[in-house]
VOFI-884014 format. One record per residue: y negated, z negated, x negated of N, C-alpha, C in turn; residue in one letter. Coordinates in steps of 0.1 Angstrom, whole numbers, padded with zeros to 4 digits, always signed. Each point is the difference from the previous one (the first is absolute). Example, Ala and Ser with C-alpha at 12.3 -4.5 7.8 and 13.67 -1.06 7.14 Angstrom:
residues 2
+0057-0078-0132-0012+0000+0009-0012+0000-0009a/-0011+0007+0004-0011+0000-0009-0011-0008+0008s/
end
This chain:
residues 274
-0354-0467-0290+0012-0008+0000+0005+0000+0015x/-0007+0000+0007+0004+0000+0016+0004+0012+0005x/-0007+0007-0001+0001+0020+0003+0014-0002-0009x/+0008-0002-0013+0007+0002-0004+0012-0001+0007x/-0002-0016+0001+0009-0009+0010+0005+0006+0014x/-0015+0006+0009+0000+0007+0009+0016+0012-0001x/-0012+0006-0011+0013+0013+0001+0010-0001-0002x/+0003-0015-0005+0017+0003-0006+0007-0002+0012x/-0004-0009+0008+0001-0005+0014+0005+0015+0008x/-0011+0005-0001+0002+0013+0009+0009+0014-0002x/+0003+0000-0014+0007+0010-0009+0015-0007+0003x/+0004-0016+0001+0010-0002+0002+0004-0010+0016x/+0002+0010+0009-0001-0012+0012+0015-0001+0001x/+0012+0004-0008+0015-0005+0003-0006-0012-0008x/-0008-0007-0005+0004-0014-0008-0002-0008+0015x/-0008+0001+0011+0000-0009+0010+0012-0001+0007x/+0004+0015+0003+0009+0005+0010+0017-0010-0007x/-0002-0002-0016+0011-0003-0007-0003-0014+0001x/-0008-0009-0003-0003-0013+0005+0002-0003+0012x/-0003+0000+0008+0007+0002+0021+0006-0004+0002x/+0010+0017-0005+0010+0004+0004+0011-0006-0006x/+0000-0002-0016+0009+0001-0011+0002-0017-0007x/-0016-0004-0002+0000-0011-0009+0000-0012+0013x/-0006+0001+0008+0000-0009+0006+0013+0000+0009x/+0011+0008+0004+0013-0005+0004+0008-0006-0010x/-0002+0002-0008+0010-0004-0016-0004-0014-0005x/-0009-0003+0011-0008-0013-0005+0008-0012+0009x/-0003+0009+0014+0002-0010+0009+0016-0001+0002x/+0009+0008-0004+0014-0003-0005+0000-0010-0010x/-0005+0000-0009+0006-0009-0011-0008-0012+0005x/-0009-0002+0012-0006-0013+0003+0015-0008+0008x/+0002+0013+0012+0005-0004+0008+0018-0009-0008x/+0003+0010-0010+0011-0003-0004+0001-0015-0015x/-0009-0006+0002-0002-0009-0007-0010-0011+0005x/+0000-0003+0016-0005-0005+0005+0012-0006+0012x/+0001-0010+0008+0007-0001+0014-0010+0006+0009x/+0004-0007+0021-0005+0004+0008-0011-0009-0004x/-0007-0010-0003-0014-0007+0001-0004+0003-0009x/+0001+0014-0013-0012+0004-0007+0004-0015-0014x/+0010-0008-0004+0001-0007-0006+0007+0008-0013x/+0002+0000-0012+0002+0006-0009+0015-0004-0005x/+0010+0009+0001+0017-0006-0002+0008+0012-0009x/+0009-0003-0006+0008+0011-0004+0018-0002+0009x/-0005-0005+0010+0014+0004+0006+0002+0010+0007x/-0007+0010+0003+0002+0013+0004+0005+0008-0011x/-0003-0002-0013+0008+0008-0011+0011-0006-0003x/+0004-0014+0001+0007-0008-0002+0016+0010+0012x/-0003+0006+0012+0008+0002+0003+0002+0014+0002x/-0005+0014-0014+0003+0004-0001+0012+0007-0004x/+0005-0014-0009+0019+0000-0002+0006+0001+0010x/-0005-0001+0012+0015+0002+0012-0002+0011+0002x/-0007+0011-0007+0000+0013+0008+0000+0013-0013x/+0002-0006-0009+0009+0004-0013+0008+0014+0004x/+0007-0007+0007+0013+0014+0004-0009+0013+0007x/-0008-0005+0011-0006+0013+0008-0006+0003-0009x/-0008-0006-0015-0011+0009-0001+0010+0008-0013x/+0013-0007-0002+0006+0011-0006+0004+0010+0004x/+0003-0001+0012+0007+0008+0011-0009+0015+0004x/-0016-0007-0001-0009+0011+0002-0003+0007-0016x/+0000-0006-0008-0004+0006-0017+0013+0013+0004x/+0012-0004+0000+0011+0011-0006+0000+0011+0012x/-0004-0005+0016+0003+0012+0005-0017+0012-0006x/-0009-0010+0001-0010+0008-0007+0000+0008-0011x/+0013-0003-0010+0000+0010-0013+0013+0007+0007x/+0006-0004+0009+0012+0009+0002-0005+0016+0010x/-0014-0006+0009-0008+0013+0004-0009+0006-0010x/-0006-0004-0007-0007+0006-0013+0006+0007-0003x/+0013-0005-0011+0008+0010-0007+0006+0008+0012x/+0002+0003+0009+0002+0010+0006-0010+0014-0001x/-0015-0009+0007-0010+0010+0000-0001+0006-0013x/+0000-0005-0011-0001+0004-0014+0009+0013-0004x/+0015-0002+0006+0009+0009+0001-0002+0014+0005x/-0010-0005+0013+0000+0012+0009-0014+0005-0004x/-0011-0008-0005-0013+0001-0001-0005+0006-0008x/+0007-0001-0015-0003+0004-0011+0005+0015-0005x/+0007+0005+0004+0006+0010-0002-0009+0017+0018x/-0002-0011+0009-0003+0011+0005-0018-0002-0003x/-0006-0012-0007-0015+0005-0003+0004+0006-0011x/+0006+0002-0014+0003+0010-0009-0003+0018+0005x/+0014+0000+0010+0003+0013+0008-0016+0003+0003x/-0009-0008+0008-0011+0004+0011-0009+0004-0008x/-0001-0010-0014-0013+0005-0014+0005+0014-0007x/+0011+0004+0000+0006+0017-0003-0010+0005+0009x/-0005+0001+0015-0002+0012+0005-0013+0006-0001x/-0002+0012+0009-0011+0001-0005-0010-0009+0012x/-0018+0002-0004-0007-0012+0006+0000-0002+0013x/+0002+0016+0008+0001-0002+0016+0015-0004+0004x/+0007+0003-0005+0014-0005+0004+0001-0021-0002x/-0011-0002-0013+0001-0012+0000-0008-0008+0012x/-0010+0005+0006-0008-0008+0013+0005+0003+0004x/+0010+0012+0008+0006-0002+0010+0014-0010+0003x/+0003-0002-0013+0015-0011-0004-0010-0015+0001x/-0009-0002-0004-0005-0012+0001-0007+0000+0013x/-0005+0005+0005-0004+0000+0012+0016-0003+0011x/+0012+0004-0006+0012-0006+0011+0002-0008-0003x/-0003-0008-0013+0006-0012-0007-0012-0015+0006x/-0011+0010+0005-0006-0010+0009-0004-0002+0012x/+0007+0009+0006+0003+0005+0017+0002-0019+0004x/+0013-0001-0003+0006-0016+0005-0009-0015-0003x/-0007+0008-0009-0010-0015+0001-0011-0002+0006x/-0001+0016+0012-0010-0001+0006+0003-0006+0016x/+0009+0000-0002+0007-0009+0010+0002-0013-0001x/+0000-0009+0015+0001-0013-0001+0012-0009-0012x/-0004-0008-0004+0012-0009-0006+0013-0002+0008x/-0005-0002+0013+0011-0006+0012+0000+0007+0003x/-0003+0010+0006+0003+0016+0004+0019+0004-0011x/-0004+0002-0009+0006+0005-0010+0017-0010-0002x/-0003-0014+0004+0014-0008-0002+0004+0002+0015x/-0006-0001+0007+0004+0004+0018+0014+0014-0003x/-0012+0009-0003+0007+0008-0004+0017+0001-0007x/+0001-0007-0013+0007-0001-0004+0016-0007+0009x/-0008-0013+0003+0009-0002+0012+0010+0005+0009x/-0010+0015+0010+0002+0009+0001+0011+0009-0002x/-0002+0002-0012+0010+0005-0010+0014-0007-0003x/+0001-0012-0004+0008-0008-0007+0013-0011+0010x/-0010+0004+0011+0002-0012+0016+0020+0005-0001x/+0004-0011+0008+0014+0006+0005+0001+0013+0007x/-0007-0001+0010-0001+0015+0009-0012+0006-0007x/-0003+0000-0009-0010+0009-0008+0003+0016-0002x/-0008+0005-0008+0000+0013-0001+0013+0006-0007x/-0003-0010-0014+0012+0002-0008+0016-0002+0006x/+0002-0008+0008+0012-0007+0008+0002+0010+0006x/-0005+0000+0010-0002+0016+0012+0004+0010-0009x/-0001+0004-0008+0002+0016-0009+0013-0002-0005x/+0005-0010-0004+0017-0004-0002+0007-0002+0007x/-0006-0004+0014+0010-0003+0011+0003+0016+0005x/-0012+0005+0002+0003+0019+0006+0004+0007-0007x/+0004-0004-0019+0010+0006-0006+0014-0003-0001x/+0002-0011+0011+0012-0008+0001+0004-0010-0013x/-0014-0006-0010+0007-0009-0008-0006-0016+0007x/+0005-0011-0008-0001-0013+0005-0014-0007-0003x/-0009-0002+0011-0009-0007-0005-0006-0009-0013x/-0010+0001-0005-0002-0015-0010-0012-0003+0004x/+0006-0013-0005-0012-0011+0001-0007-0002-0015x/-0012+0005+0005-0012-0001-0009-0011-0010+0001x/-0004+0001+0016-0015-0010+0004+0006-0016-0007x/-0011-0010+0001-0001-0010-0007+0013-0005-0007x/-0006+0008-0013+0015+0000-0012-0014-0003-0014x/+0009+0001-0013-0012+0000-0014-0005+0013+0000x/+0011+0010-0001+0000+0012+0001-0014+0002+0006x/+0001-0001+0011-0009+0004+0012-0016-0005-0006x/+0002-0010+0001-0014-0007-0004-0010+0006-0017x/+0011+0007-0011-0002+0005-0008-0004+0017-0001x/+0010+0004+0009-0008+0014+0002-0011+0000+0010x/-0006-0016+0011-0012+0003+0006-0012-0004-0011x/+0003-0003-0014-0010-0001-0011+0003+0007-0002x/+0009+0011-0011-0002+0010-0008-0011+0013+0016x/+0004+0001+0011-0004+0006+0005-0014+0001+0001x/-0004-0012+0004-0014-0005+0006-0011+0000-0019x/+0006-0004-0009-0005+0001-0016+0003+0009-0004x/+0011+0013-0003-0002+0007-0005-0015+0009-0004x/-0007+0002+0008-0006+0009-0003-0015-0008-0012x/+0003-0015-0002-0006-0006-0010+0004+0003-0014x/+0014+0001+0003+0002+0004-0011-0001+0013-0012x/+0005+0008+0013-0004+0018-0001-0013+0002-0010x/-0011-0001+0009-0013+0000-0003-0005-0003-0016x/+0002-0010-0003-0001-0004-0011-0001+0007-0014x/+0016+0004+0002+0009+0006-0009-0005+0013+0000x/+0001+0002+0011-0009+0014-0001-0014+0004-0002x/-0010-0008+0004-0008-0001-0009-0005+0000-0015x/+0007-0008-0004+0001+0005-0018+0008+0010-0004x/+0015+0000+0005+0007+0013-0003-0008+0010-0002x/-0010+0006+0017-0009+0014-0001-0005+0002-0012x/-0005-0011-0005-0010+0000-0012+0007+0000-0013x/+0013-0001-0001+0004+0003-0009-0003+0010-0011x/-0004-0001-0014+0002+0010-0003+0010+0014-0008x/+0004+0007+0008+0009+0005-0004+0003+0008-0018x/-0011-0001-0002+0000+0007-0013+0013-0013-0012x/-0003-0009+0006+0009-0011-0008+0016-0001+0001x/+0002+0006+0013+0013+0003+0006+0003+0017-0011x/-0007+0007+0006+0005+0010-0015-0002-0004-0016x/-0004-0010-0002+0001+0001-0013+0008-0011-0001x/+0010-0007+0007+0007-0009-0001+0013+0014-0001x/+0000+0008+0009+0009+0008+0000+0003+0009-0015x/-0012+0005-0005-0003+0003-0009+0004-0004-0018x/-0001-0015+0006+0007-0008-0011+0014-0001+0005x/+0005+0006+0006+0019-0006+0000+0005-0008+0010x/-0013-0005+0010+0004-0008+0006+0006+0002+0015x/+0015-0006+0002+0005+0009+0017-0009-0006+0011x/+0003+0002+0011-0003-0007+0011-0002-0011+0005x/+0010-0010-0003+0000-0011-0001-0002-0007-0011x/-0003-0003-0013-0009+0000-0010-0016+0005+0004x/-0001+0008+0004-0015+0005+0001-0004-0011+0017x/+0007-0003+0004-0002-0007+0015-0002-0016-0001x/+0010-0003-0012-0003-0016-0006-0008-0002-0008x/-0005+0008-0008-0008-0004-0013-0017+0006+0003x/+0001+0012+0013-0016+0002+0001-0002-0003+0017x/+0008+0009+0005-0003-0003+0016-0002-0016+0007x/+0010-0006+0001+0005-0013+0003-0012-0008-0010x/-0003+0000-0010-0011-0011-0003-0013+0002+0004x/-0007+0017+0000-0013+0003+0003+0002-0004+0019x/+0009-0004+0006-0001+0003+0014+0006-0015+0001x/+0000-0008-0008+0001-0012+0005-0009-0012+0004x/-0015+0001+0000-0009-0003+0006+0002+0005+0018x/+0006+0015+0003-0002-0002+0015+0015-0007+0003x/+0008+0003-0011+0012-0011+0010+0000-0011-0004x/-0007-0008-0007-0003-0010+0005-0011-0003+0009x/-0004+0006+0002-0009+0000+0015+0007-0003+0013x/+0008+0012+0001+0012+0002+0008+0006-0012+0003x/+0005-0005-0010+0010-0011+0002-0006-0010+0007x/-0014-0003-0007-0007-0012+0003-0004+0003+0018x/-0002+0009+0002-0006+0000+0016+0012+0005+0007x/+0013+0002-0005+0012+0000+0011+0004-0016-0001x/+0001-0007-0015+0006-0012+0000-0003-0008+0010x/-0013-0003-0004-0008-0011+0010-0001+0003+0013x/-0001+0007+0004+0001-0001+0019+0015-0002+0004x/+0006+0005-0008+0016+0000+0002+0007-0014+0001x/-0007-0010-0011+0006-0012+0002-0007-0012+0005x/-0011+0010+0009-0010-0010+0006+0001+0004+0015x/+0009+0007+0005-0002+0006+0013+0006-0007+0009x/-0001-0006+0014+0007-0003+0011+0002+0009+0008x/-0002+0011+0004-0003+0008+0012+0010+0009-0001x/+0008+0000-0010+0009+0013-0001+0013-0008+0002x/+0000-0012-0005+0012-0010+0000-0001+0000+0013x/-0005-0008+0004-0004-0005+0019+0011+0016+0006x/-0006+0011-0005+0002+0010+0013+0011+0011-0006x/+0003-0004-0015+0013+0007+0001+0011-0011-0007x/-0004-0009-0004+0008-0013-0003+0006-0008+0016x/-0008+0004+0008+0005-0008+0010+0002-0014-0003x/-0012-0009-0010+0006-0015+0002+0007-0004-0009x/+0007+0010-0005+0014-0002-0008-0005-0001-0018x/-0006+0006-0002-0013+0001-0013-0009-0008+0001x/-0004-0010-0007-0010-0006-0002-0003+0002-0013x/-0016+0002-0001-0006+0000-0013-0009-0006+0002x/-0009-0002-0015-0010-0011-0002-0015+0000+0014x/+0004+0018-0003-0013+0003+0013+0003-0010+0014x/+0012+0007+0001+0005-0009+0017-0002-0014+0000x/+0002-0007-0010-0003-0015-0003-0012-0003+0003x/-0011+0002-0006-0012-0001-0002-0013+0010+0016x/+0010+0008+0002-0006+0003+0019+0006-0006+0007x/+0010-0014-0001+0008-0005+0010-0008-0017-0006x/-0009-0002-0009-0006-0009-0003-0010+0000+0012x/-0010+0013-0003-0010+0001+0003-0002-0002+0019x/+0010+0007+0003-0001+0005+0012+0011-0006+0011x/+0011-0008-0007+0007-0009+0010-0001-0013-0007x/+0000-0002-0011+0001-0011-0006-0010-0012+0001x/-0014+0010-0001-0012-0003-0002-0001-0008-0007x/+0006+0000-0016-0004-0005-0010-0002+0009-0014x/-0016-0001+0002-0009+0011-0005+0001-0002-0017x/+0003-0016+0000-0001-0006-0015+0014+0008-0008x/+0013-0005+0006+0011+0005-0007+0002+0016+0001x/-0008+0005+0013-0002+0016-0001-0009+0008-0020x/-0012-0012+0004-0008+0002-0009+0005+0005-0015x/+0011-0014-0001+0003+0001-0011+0012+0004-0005x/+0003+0007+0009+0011+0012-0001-0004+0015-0003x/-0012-0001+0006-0008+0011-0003-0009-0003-0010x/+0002-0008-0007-0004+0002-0016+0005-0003-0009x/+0013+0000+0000+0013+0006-0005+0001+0016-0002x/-0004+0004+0010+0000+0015+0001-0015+0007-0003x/-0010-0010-0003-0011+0007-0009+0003-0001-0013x/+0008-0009+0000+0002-0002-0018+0011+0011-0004x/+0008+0006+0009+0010+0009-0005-0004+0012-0001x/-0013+0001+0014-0009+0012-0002-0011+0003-0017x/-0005-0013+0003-0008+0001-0024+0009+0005-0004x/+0013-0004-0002+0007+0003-0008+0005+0014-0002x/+0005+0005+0012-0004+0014+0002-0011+0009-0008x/-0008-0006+0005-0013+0009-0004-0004-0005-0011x/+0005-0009-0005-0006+0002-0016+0012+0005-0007x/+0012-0001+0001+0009+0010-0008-0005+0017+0003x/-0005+0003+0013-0004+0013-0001-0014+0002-0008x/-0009-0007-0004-0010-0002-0004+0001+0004-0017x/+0013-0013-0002+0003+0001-0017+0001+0020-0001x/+0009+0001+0003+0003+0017+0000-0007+0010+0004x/-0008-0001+0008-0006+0010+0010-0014+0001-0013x/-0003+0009-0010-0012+0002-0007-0015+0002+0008x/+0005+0006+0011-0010+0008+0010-0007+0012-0006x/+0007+0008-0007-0004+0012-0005+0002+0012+0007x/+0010-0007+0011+0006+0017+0012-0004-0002+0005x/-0005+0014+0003-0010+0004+0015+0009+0004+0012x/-0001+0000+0014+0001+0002+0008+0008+0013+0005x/+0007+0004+0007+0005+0012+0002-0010+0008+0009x/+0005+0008+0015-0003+0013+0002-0003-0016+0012x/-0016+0006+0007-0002-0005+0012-0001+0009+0009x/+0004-0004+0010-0003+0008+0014-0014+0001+0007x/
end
């Protein structure tokens, strides 16, 4: 019984690493957010999550407004990348994860860069003689430094199960009468909807949980739930109504992940690793 115990222990050491790391922050959130500063037990920190209604709608829609972007741009080129053959595919996924191997902040700096008044883009209009635009801390701005910085969450996914597709079902969809678009709604699009909802789920949630992209291409001018809740922690220093704003946004995350759960069979394997 012990030796058994032993080994399960030892066969599974993410169960500690997940207790730690995982169960025990998730704990001390929902302490903190249903508690005041003396550790007394209150619901007025949820009580005033109605005044912030608007930001956290404010962050849900630009969150599906960069999703459905990525989705747009995501889903159609992991399609293209599961066409090729296997080395052409490491070498495409291998560029599709060049930018993640780079810093977070590295990567929006960058953007900046790019998007600034005297930026790169600006500069290249002005030496063609056309009129500057203003991009930096705009929606705009703050939405392509998510689709930029998440795309490749999305990519991955999709493509992942796509590879695995099996094509014998695509010819006999064709086989039976069926055009392209018919054969793309009724077999492609459902067998590959476990990785996009994958996709969706791990562009959504960082997207409407982020401060760091607003801050530095929002300029201030964007506030989302993220910004709220690191302006609790860290100017406010009130950890309780941070708390419980950040479990608002665990509960939006379940919900996430159990809509991808309901769908997701777990029967697709994996694509091409590097």
């Amino acid at each position: 019984m012990k030796s058994n115990l032993s080994k399960k222990i030892l066969d599974k050491p993410y169960l500690l690493w997940a207790a730690l790391f995982i169960v025990v922050p998730l704990i001390m959130v929902v302490y903190y957010a249903f508690t005041d500063k003396s550790g007394a037990f209150t619901l007025d920190n949820m009580s005033q999550i109605s005044n912030y209604f608007p930001t956290i709608l404010l962050s849900v829609l630009y969150g599906l407004a960069a999703t459905a972007i990525c989705v747009v741009i995501g889903y159609p080129f992991a399609y293209a990348l599961s066409k090729h053959t296997v080395r052409t595919q490491r070498t495409m996924v291998l560029l599709v994860m060049l930018p993640m191997w780079m810093n977070f902040l590295i990567r929006t700096y960058s953007l900046m860069t790019i998007l600034g008044d005297s930026g790169v883009i600006n500069s290249a209009l002005t030496a063609i003689g056309l009129k500057p635009v203003h991009m930096i801390n705009t929606g705009g701005a703050v939405i392509l430094g998510m689709v930029y910085n998440f795309l490749p969450y999305m990519i991955l996914p999709i493509y992942s199960v796509l590879s695995k597709l099996d094509n014998s079902l695509i010819e006999a969809a064709h086989d039976l009468g069926s055009g392209s678009v018919t054969t793309f709604r009724r077999v492609i699009l459902p067998m590959s909807l476990p990785g996009l909802l994958s996709g969706i789920t791990m562009v959504f949630v960082p997207c409407a949980s982020t401060f760091y992209i607003t801050q530095k291409l929002g300029g201030g001018q964007i506030v989302l739930i993220g910004d709220v809740i690191e302006s609790q922690f860290q100017s406010a220093n009130n950890y309780n109504l941070g708390a419980a704003l950040s479990f608002v946004l665990m509960i939006l995350i379940f919900i996430c992940l159990g809509i991808m759960n309901y769908f997701d069979d777990g029967t697709q394997d994996g694509g091409v690793v590097i």
